[in-house]
N, C-alpha and C positions, 0 to 999 in steps of 0.2 A: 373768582368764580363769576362775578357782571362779567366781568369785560369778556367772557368767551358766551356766556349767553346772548350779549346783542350779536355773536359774530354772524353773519351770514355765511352758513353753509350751502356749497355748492353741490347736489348731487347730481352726476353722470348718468343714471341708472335710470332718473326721472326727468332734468332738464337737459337735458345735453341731447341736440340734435342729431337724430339718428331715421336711419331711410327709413322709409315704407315697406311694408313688409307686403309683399304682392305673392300671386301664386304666379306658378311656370309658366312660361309661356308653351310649353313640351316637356310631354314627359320621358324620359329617358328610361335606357334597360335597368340602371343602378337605383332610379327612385322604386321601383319594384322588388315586393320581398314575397314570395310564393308561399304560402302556408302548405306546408308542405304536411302538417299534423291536422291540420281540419278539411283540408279540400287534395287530399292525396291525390287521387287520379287527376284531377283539375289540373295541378302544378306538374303531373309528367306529360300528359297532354300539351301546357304551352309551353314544355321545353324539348318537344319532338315535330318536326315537320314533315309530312308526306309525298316522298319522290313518286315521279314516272315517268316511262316512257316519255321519247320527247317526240314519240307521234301519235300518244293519248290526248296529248292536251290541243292535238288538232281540232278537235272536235268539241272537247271535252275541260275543264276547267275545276281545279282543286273551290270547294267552299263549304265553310262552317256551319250551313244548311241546306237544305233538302233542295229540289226546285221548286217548291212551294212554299217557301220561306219556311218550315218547320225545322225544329233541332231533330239530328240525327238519332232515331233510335239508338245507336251503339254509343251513344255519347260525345262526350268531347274531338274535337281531333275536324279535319277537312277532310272530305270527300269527292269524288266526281260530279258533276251535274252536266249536262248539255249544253251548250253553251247557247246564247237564245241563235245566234248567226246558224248554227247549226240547224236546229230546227226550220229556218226560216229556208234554209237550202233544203233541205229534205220534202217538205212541204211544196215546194216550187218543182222540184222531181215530179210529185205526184201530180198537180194541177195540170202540165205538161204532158204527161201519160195517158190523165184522162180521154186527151183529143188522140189515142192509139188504144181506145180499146176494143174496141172490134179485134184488130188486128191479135189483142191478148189476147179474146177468145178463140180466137182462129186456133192461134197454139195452143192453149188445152184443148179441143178437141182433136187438133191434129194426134196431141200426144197423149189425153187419157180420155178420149172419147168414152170407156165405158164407166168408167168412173162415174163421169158426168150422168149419163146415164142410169145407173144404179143409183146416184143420189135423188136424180129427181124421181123415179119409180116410189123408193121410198120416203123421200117428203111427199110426195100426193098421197101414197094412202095414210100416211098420219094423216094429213089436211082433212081428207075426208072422211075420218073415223073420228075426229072432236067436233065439237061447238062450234060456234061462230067467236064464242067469246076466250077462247084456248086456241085460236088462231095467230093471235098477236106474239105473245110470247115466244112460240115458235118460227114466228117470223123474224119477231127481233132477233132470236138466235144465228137468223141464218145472216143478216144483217151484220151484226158483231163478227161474225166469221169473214163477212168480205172486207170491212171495215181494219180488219186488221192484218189482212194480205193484202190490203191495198198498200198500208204501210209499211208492213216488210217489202212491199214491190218499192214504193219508194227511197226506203234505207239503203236496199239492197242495190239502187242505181246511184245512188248517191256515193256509197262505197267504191263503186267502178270507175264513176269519173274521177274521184281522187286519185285511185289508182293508177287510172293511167294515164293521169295530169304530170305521174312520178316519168313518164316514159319520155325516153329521149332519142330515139327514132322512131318514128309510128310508121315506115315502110319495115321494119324489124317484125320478127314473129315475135307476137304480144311474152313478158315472162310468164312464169309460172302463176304467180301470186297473181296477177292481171287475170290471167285466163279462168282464175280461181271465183274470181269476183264476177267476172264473167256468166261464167257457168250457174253462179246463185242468183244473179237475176232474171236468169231464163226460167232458172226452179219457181224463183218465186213467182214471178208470169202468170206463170202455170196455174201455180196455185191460186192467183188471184183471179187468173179467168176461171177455174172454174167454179169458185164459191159465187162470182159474177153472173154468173149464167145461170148457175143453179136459182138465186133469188129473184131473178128476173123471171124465170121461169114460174115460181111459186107464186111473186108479184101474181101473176096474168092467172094463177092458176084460181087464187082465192078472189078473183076481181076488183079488186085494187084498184083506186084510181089514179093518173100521175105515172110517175116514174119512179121510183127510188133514189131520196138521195143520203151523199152518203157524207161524213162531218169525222174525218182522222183523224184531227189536230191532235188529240188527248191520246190517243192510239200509238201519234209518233213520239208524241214526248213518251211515253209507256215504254215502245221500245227504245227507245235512247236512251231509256232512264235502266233499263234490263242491260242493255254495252256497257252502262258508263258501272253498273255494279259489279258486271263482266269481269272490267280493265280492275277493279279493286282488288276483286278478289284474288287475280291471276299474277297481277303485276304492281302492287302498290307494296312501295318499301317505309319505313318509317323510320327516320334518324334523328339522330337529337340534331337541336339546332347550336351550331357553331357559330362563337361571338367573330363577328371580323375583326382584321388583325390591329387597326387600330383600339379596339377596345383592350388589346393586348397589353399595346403601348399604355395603353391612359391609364391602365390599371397596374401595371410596372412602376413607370413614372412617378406613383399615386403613394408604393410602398416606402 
């Protein structure tokens, strides 16, 4: 019984050198376990990925938040945003435009002269039936109106050049869909000359000093951000996500 108590024992368990125990350098699909009993929706959400068109994402770009960095109302999952390149073409549209606006207004009144008319008859007797101080709001209204045809006037030229960026004889009669694009940006024109005109008009009416100016950015991401929920709702498919086929192997291999 001495002679086994002086023995030195040797444990493995406590002396016996053994690596460092470090974390991953990456983590992989396999170190993930989806709770699939506390965060249901969570765990079918990141086992489903969102297709489209592969001429939505010309413009437009799947992401897990808003364009304002917020989480999606509807939850989990990717959606459309604008892409910032997009906006920055769009905006470039309009600033270009600007040095052709006369020319806009020319076309609405070529084409709704009494429109135009009628609008402003009835902005001046509002004008002149308030305040001085119930002037502004009304102004801004008309403000926000050209403000945002100025932006469909830019979207809507922006859409044409793509289109018929697609064209591959331009001595050829434009397609259908070209002449499509076409046609909406003369609508839209229109429309922007005459809300243009009209505020210009009221400008001079209520004595105003200056000119009026006018600040879209927020306008074009607005509408961009109206297409990109457009493209969702009309054309976004949801699939679960398919392991690649190596993970096939490794997990074969592995039985």
């Amino acid at each position: 019984m001495s002679t086994l108590a002086k023995t030195n024992h040797f444990d493995p368990l406590t002396e016996g050198e053994r690596e460092e125990l470090t974390s991953p350098i990456e983590t992989t699909h396999d170190m993930i376990n989806d709770d699939t009993l506390a965060d249901p929706e969570g765990a079918a959400a990141r086992a489903e990925v969102a297709t489209y068109p592969d001429w939505a994402t010309t413009d437009f770009e799947p992401s897990a938040t808003n364009l304002w960095g917020k989480a999606w109302p509807q939850g989990n999952g990717e959606y459309l945003v604008p892409k910032q390149s997009t906006i920055a073409a769009v905006m470039e549209h309009h600033v270009q435009g600007m040095a052709t606006v006369k020319d806009m207004v020319a076309m609405a009144h070529q084409e709704q002269a009494e429109t135009i008319s009628v609008l402003k008859e009835n902005y001046e007797s509002i004008l002149a039936g308030i305040p001085d101080s119930q002037k502004y709001p009304v102004m801004k209204g008309i403000s926000n109106a050209v403000q945002v045809a100025l932006a469909e006037r830019a979207y809507a030229k922006h859409l044409f050049v793509s289109a018929y960026g697609s064209v591959r004889d331009p001595d050829a009669e434009l397609p259908d869909f070209v002449q499509r694009r076409q046609d909406k940006v003369f609508e839209a024109a229109i429309t922007a000359g005459i809300w243009y005109d009209v505020h210009e008009h009221c400008w001079n009416y209520v004595q105003y000093k200056g000119t009026p100016n006018y600040y879209i950015e927020n306008d074009v991401k607005f509408r961009l951000i109206n297409a990109a929920k457009y493209i969702d709702e009309q054309y976004r498919e949801v699939k679960p996500v398919v392991p690649a086929a190596r993970e096939y192997v490794q997990t074969t291999l592995a039985c």
